[in-house]
VOBA-1610 file (N, C-alpha, C; in pm, whole numbers, padded with zeros to 5 digits, always signed):
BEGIN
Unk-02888+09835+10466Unk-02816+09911+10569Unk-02912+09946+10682Unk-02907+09939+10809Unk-02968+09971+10926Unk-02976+10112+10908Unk-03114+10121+10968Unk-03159+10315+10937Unk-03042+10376+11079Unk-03045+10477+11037Unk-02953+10560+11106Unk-03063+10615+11230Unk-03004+10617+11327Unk-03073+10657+11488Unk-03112+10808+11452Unk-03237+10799+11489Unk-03277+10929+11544Unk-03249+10989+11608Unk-03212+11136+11636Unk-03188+11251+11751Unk-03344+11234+11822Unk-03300+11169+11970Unk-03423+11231+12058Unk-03508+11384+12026Unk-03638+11377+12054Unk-03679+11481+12033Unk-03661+11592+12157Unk-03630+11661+12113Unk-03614+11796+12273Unk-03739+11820+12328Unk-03664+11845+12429Unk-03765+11779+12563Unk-03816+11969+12574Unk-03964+11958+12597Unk-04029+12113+12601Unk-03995+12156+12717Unk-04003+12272+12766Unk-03939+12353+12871Unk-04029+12511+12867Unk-04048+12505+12948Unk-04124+12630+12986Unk-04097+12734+13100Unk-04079+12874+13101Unk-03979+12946+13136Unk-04054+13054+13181Unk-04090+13076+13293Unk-04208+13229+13320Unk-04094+13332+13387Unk-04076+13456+13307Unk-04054+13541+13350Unk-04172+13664+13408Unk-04068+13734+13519Unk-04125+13849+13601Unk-04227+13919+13492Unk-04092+13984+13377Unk-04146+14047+13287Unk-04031+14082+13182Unk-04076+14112+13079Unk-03949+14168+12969Unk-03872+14209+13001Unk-03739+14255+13014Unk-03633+14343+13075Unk-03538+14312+13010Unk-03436+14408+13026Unk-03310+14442+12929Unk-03242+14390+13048Unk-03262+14353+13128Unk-03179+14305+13268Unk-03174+14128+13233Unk-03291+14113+13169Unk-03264+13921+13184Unk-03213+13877+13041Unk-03125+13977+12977Unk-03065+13954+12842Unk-02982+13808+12823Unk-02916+13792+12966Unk-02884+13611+12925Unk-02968+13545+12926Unk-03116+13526+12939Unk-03210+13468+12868Unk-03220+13447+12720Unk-03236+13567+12718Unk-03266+13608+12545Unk-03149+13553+12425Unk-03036+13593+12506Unk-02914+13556+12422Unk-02924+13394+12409Unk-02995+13341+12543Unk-02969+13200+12502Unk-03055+13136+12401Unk-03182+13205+12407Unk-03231+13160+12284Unk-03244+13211+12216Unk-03214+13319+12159Unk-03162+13362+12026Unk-03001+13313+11940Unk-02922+13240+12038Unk-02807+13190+12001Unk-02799+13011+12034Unk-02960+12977+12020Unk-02960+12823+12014Unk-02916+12778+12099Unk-02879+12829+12228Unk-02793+12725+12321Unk-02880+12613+12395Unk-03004+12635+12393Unk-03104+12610+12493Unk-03104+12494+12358Unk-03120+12506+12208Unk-03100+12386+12092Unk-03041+12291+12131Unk-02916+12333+12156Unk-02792+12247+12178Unk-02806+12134+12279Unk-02845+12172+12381Unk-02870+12123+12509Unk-02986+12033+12488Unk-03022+12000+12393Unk-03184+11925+12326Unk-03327+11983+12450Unk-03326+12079+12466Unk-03451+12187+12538Unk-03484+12268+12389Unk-03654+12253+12416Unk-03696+12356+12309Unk-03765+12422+12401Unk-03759+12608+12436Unk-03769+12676+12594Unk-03889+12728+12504Unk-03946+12773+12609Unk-04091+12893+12585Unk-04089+12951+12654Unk-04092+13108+12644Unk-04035+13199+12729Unk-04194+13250+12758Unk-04282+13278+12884Unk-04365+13339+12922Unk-04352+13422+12988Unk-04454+13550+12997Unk-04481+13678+13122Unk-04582+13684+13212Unk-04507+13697+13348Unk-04589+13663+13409Unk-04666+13772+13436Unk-04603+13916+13463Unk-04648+14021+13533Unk-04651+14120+13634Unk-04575+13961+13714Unk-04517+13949+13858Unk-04431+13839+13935Unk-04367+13871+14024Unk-04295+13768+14088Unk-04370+13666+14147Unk-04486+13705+14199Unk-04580+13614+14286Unk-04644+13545+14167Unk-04691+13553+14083Unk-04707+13475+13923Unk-04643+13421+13869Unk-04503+13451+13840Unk-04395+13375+13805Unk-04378+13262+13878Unk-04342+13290+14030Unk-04343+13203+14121Unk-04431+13086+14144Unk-04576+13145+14106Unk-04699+13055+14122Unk-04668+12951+14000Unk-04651+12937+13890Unk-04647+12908+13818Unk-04538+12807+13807Unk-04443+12835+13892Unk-04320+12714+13915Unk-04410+12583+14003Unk-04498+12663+14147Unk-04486+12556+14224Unk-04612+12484+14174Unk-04690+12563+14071Unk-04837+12517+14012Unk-04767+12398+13920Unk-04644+12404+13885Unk-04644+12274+13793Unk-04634+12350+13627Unk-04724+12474+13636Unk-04715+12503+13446Unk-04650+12593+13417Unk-04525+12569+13520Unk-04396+12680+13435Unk-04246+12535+13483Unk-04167+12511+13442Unk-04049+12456+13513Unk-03931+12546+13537Unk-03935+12623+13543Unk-03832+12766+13597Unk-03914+12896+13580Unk-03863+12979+13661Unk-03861+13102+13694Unk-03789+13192+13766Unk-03818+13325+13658Unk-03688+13431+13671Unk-03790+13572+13730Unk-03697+13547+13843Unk-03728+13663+13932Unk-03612+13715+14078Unk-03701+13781+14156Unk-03633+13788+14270Unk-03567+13744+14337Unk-03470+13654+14433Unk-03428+13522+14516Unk-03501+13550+14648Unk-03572+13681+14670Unk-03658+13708+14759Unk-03762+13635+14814Unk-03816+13617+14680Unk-03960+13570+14657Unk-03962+13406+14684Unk-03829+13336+14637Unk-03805+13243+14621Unk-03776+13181+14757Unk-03755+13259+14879Unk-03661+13266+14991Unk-03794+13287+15087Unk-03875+13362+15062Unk-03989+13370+15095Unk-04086+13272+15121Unk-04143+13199+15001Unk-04202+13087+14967Unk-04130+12975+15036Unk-04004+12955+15045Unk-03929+12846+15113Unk-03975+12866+15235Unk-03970+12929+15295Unk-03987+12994+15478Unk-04125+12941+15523Unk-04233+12907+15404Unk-04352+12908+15417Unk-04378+12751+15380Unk-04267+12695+15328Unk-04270+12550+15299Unk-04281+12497+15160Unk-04273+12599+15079Unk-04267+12586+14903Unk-04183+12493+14920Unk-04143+12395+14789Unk-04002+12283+14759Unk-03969+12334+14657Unk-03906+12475+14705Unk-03826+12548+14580Unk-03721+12594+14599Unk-03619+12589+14501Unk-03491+12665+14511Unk-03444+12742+14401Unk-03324+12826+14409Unk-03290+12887+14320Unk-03170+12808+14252Unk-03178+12786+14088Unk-03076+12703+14045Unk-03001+12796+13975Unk-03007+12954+13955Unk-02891+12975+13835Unk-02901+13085+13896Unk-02803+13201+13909Unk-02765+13354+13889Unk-02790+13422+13789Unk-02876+13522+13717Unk-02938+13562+13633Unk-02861+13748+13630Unk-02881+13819+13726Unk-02846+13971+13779Unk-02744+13958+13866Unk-02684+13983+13869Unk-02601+14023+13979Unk-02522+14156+14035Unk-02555+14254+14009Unk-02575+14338+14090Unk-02686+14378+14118Unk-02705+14537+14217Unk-02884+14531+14222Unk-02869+14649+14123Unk-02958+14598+13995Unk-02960+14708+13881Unk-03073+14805+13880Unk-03028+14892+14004Unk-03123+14987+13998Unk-03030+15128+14009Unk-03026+15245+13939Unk-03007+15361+13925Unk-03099+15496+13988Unk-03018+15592+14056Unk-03130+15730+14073Unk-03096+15812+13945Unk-03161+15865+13916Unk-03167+15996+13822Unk-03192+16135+13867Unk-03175+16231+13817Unk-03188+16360+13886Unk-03204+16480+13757Unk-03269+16579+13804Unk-03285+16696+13751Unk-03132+16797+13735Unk-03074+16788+13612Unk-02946+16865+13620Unk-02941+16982+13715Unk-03061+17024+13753Unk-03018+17143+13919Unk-03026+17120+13953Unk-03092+16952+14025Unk-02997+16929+14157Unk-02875+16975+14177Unk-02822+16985+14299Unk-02692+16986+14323Unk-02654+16857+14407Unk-02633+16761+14369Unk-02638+16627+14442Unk-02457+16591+14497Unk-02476+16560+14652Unk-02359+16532+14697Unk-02378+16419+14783Unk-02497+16372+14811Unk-02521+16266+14856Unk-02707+16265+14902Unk-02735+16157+15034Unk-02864+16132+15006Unk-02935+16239+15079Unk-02875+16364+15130Unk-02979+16422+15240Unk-02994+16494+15114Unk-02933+16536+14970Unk-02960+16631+14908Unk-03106+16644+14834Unk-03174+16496+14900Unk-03317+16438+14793Unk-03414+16554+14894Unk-03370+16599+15014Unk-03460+16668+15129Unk-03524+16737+14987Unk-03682+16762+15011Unk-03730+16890+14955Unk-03801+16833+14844Unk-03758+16671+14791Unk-03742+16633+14625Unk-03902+16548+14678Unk-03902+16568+14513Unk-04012+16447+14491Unk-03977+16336+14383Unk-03986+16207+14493Unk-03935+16097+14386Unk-03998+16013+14328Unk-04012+15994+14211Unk-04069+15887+14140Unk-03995+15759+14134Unk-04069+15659+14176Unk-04009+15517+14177Unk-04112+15410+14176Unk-04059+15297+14174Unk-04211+15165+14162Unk-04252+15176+14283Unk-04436+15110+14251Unk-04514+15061+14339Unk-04456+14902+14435Unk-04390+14916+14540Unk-04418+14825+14628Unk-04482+14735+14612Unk-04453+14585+14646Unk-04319+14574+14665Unk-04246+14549+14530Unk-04089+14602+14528Unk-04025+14591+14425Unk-03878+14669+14492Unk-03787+14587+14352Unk-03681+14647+14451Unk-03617+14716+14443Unk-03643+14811+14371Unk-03575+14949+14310Unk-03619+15048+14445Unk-03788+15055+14502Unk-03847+15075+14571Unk-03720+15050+14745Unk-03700+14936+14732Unk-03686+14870+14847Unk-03546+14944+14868Unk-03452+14915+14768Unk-03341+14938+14772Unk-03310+15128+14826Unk-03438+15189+14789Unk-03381+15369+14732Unk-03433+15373+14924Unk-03542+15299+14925Unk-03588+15331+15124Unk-03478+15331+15195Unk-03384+15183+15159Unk-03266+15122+15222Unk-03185+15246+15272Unk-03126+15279+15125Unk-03025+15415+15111Unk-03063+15554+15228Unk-03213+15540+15271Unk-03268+15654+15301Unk-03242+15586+15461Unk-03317+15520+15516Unk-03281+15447+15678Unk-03166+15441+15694Unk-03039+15384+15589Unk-02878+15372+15595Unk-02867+15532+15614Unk-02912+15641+15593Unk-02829+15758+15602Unk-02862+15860+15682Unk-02990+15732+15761Unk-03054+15820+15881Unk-03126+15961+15835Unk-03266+15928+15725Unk-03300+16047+15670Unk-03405+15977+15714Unk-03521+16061+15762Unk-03660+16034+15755Unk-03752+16084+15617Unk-03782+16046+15558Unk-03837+16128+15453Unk-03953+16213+15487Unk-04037+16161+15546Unk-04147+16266+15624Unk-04040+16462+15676Unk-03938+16386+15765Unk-03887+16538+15818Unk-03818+16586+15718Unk-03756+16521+15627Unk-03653+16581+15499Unk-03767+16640+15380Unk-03861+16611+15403Unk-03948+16634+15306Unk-03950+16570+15169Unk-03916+16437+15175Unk-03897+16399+15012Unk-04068+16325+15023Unk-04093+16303+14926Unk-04249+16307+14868Unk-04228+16186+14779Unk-04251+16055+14816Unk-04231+15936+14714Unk-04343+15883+14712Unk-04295+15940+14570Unk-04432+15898+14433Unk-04446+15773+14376Unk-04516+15662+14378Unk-04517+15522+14373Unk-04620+15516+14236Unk-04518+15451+14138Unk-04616+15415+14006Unk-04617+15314+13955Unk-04613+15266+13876Unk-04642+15126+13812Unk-04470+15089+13746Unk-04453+14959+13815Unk-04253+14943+13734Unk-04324+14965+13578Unk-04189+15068+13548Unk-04201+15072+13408Unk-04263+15259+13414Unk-04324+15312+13464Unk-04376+15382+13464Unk-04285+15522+13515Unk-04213+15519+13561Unk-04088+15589+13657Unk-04107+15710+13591Unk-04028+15772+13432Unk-03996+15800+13405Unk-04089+15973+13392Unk-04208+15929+13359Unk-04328+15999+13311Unk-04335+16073+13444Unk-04354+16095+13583Unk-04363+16188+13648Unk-04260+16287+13659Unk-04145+16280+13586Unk-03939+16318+13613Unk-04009+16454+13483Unk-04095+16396+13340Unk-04076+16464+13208Unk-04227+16546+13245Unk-04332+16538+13293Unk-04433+16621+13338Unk-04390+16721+13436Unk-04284+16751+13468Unk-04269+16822+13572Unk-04325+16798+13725Unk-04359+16664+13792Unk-04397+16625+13901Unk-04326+16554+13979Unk-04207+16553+13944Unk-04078+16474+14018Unk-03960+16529+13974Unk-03852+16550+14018Unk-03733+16585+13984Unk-03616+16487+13993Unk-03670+16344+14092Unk-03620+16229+14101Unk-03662+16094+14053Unk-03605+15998+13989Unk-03620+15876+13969Unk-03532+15765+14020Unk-03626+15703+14051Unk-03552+15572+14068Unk-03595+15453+13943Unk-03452+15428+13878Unk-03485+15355+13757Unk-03449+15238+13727Unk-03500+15154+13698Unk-03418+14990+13646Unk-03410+15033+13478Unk-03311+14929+13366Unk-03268+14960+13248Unk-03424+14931+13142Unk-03425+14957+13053Unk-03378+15095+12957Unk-03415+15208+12996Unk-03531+15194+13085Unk-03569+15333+13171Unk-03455+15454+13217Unk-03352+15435+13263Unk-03268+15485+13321Unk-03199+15567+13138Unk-03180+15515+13086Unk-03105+15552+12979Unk-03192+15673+12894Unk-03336+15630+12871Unk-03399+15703+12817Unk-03432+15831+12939Unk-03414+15839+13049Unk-03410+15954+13138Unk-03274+16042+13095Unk-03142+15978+13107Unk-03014+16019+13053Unk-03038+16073+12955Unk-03077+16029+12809Unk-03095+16101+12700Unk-03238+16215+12700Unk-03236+16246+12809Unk-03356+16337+12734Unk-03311+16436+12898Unk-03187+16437+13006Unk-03113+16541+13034Unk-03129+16546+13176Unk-03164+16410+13194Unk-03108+16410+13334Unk-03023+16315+13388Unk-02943+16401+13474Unk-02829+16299+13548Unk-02826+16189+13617Unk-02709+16074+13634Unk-02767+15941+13755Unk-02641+16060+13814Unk-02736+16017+13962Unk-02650+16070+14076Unk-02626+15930+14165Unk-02682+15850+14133Unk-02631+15712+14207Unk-02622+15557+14142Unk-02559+15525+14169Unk-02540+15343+14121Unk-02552+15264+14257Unk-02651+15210+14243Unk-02675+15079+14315Unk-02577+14938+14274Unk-02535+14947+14153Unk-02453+14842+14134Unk-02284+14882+14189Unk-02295+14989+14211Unk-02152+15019+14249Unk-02156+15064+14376Unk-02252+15043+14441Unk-02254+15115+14630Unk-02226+14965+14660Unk-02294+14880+14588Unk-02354+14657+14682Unk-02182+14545+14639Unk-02202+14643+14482Unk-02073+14490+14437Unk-02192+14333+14412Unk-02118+14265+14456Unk-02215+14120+14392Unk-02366+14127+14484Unk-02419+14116+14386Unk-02612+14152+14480Unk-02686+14051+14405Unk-02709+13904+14437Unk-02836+13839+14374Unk-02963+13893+14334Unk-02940+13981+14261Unk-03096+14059+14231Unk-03215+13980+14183Unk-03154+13931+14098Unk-03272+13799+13990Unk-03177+13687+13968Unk-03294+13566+13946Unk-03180+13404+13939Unk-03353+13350+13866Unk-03242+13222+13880Unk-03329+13107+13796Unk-03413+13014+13892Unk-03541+13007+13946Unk-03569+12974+14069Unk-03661+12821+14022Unk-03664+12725+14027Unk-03695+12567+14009Unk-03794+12457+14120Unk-03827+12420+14120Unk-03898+12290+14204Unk-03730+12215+14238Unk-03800+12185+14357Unk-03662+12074+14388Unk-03713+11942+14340Unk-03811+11936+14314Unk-03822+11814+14237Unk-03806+11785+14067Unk-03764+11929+14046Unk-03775+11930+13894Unk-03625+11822+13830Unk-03656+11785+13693Unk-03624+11669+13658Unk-03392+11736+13632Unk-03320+11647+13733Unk-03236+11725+13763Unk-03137+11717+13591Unk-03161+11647+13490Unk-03060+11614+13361Unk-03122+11751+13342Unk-03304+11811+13310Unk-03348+11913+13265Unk-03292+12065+13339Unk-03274+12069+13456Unk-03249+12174+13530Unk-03082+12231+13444Unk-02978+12066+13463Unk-02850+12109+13454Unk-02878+12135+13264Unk-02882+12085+13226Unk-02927+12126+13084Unk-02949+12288+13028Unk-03037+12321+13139Unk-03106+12477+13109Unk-03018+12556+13171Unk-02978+12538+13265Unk-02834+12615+13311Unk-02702+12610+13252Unk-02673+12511+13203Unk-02570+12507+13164Unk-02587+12600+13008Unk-02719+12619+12962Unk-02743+12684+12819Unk-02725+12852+12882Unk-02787+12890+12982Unk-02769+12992+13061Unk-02592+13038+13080Unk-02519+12960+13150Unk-02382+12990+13147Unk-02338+12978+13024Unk-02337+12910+12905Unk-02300+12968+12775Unk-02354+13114+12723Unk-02466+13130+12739Unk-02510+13269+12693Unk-02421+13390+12772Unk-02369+13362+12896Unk-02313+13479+12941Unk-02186+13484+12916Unk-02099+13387+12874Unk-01993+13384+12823Unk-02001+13462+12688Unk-02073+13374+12621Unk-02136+13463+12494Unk-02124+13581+12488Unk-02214+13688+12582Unk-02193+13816+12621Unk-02080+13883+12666Unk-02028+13788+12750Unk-01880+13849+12786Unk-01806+13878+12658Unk-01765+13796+12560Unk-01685+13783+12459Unk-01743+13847+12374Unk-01888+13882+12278Unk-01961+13932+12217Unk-02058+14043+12237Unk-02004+14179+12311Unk-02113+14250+12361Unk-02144+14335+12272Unk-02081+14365+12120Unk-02170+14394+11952Unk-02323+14301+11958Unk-02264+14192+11964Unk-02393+14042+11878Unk-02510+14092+11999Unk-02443+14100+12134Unk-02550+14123+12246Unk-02621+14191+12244Unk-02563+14333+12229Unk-02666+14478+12204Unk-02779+14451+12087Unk-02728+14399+11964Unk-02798+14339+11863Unk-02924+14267+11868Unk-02907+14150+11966Unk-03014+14044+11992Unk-03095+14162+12105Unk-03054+14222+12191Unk-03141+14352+12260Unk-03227+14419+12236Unk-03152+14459+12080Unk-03234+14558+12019Unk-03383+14497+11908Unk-03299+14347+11912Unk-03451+14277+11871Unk-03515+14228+11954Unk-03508+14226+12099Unk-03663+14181+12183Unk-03672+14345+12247Unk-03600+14415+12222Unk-03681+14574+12234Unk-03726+14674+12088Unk-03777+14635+12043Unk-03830+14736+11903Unk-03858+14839+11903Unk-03946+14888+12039Unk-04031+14983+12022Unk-03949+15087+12120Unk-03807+15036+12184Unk-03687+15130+12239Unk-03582+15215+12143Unk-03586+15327+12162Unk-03444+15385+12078Unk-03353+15262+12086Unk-03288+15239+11924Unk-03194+15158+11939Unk-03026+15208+12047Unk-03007+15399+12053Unk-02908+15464+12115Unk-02937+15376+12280Unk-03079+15383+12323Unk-03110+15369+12447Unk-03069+15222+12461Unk-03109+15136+12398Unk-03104+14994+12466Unk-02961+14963+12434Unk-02866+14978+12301Unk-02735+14982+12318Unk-02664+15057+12454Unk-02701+15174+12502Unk-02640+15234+12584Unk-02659+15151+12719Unk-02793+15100+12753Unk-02852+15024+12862Unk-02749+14913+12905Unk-02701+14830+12770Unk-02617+14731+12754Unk-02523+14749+12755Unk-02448+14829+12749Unk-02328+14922+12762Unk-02299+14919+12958Unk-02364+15022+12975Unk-02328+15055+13093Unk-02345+14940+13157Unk-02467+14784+13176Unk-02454+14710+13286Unk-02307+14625+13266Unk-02295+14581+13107Unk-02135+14512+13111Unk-02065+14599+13183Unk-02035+14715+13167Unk-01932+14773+13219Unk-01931+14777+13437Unk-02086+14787+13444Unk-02104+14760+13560Unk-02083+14650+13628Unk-02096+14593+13578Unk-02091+14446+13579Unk-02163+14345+13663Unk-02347+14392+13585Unk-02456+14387+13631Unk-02513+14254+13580Unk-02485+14233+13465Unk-02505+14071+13446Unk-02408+13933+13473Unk-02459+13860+13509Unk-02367+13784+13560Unk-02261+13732+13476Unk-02171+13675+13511Unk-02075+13593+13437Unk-02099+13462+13419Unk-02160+13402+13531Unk-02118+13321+13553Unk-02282+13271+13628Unk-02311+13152+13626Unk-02444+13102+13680Unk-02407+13138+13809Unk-02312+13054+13894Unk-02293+13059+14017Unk-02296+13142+14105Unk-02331+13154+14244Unk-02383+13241+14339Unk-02290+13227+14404Unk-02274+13339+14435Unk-02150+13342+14606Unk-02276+13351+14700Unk-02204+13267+14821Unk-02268+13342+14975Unk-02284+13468+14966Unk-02163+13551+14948Unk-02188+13698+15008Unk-02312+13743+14915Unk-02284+13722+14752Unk-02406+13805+14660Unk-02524+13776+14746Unk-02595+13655+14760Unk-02701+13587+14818Unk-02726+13690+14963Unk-02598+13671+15029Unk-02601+13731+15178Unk-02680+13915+15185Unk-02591+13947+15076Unk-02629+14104+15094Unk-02746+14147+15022Unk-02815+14045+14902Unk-02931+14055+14888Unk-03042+14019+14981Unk-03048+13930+15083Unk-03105+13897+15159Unk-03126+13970+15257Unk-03021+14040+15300Unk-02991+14169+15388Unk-03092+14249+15370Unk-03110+14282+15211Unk-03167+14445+15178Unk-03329+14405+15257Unk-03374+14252+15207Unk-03490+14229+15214Unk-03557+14196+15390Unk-03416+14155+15465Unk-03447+14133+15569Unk-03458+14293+15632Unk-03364+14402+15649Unk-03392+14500+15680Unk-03499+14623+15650Unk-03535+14531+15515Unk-03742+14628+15525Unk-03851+14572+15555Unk-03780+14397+15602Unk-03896+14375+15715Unk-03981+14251+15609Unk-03910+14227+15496Unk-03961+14145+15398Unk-03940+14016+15458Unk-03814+13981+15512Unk-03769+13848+15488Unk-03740+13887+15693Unk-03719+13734+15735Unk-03747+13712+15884Unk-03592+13712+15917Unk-03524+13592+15840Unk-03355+13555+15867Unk-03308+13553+15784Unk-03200+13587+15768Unk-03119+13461+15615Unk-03116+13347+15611Unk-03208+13316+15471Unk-03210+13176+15464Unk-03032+13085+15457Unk-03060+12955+15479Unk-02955+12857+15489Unk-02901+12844+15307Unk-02775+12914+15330Unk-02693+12884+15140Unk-02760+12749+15093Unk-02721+12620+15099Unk-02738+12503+15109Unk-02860+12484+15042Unk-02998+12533+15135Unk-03070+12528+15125Unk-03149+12572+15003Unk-03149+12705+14994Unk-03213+12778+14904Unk-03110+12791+14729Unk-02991+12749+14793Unk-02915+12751+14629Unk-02859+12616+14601Unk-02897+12579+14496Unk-02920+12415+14436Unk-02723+12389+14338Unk-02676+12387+14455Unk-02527+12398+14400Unk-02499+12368+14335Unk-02547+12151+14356Unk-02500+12069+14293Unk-02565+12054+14148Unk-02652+12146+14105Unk-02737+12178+13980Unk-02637+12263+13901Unk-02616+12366+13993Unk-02540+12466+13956Unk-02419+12383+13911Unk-02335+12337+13947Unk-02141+12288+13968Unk-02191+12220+13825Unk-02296+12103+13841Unk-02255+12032+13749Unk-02299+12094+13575Unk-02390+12170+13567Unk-02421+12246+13457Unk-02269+12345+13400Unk-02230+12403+13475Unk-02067+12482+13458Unk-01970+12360+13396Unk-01974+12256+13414Unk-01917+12123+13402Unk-02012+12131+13254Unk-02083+12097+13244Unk-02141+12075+13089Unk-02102+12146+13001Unk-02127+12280+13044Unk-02093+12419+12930Unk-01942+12407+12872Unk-01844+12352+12957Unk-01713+12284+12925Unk-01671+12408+12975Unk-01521+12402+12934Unk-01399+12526+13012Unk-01424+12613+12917Unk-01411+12722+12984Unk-01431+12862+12940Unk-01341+12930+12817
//
C-alpha cells in the first residue's frame, strides 16, 4: 500500500507584541484555542516593551507581525517603511479616567485643582486624556491640574499613596482602581465609538498565504469571544496569574460589553479616520494617511473568506 501523505509541517510565525495586555485577548484566545494550529502556523508570541520595538522588529525581518498602535505604523509609512496594517486587534480607544469618590465629577473642567496620574508619553491613554483637555478648552497650567507621568502600567500607585486623586487607566488597571473605591468618571470607548487603537501591523512584502492565514486565525478567535465570553475570561485569567481573578474577569466584562474588542478583523475608514485624528491633533501624525494605503484590505477580505461564514 502507498504510505499515506504527510501533513506539511507548519510554517513558524513570529508575533512581537507592544506588551502583555488584557486588551490583545484575541491574540491569546487564538492560541490558546489552536486556531493559529488549524491554519498550519505554529505562532510565538514575543514582548517587545514598546511600539517602536515591536515595530523595529517587523521591518528588521525578526518578527513577521506586530501588535501595536496604527500610529506607529502610519508613522513609519510617512517615513518610507513597506509596512501596513493587516488586521483590527482594539477597537475602541480602551482607555478609562478614574476618580476619587469626592470628586464631584460633571465633566472635564471638574479635574481643575486635580492631580493626574497617567502614562509617560508617548502613549495613548496620555494622548487621548490631553485630547479631552484642548477639546474642552481647559488649559491645565490655568485649571491647575498637575499631570503626573509614570511608567504604562504604573498609573495606579500614585491614585493609592495619596498623590493623585486621578487616573488615567488602560485594563486590568482600571478595574483594580474600581475595586479598591474609586470611580470611572469617563469612557473613552463610549465618547469615540469605533477607534483603531491597536491592529496587526505586517511588511508588505510579507508572504501573503502566511499573512491571510494568521488573520483569518485572528477573526476566528473573536468570534470565539463573541459567542464564548465564560471560556474567554478563563483563557485571561491564565495569561494573567498574578491579577485578582474578580479583576481580570471584570476587565473582560466591561470591554465586551463596551465593545472594545473587535469583532471582526476588518477596519472601517471612519475607526482608522478618528484614530488618526487623535494622533494628528497632538501633533504626532502630519495628515491622514491614504485607507488603501496603510490598510492591506485585500489580506484582510480574503482571510474573513477563510474563517468561513459566521
Amino acid at each position: 500500500m502507498p504510505a499515506a501523505a504527510q501533513a506539511p509541517a507548519p510554517k513558524k510565525v513570529v508575533v512581537s507584541q507592544l506588551f502583555q495586555s488584557v486588551m490583545f485577548l484575541p491574540l491569546y484566545v487564538a492560541l490558546d484555542q489552536g486556531f493559529f494550529d488549524k491554519q498550519g502556523l505554529s505562532v510565538t508570541k514575543q514582548t517587545a516593551g514598546s511600539p517602536n520595538a515591536a515595530l523595529s522588529a517587523v521591518i528588521s525581518g525578526s518578527a513577521d507581525f506586530s501588535l501595536h498602535g496604527p500610529e506607529w505604523t502610519a508613522i513609519a509609512a510617512s517615513k518610507g517603511a513597506d509596512v501596513q496594517v493587516v488586521a483590527g486587534i482594539v477597537n475602541r480607544a480602551a482607555v478609562w479616567i478614574a476618580a476619587s469618590p469626592k470628586l464631584d465629577y460633571r465633566g472635564p473642567k471638574d479635574f481643575a485643582g486635580q492631580t493626574v496620574s497617567t502614562g509617560m508619553m508617548p502613549i495613548a491613554s496620555t494622548s487621548l486624556f490631553n485630547k479631552l483637555l484642548n477639546d474642552s478648552e481647559i488649559d491645565p497650567a490655568a485649571a491647575k491640574i498637575t499631570i503626573k507621568q509614570v511608567q504604562a502600567g504604573a498609573e495606579l500607585g500614585p491614585l493609592l499613596a495619596g498623590q493623585a486623586t486621578v487616573g488615567v487607566f488602560y485594563q486590568p488597571a482600571l478595574e483594580q482602581a474600581v475595586a479598591r473605591g474609586f470611580k470611572v468618571v469617563h469612557s473613552f470607548p463610549k465618547q469615540y465609538g469605533p477607534y483603531l487603537l491597536s491592529g496587526i501591523t505586517a511588511r508588505k512584502t510579507v508572504d501573503p498565504d502566511t499573512a491571510e492565514r494568521f488573520v483569518a486565525a485572528l477573526e476566528l478567535a473573536m468570534r470565539f469571544m463573541s459567542s464564548h465570553p465564560a471560556e474567554s475570561v478563563a483563557i485571561a485569567r491564565k495569561e494573567f496569574p498574578s491579577v485578582e481573578p474578580q479583576v481580570v474577569e471584570a476587565a473582560v466584562k466591561r470591554m465586551l460589553d463596551e465593545q472594545v474588542y473587535a469583532t471582526t478583523v476588518a477596519i472601517s475608514p471612519d475607526a482608522l479616520r478618528v484614530a488618526m485624528a487623535t494622533q494628528i491633533a497632538l501633533g504626532n501624525l502630519k495628515s491622514q494617511p491614504v485607507y488603501d494605503t496603510l490598510i492591506a484590505r485585500s489580506v484582510i477580505d480574503r482571510a474573513i473568506t477563510r474563517a468561513g461564514a459566521r
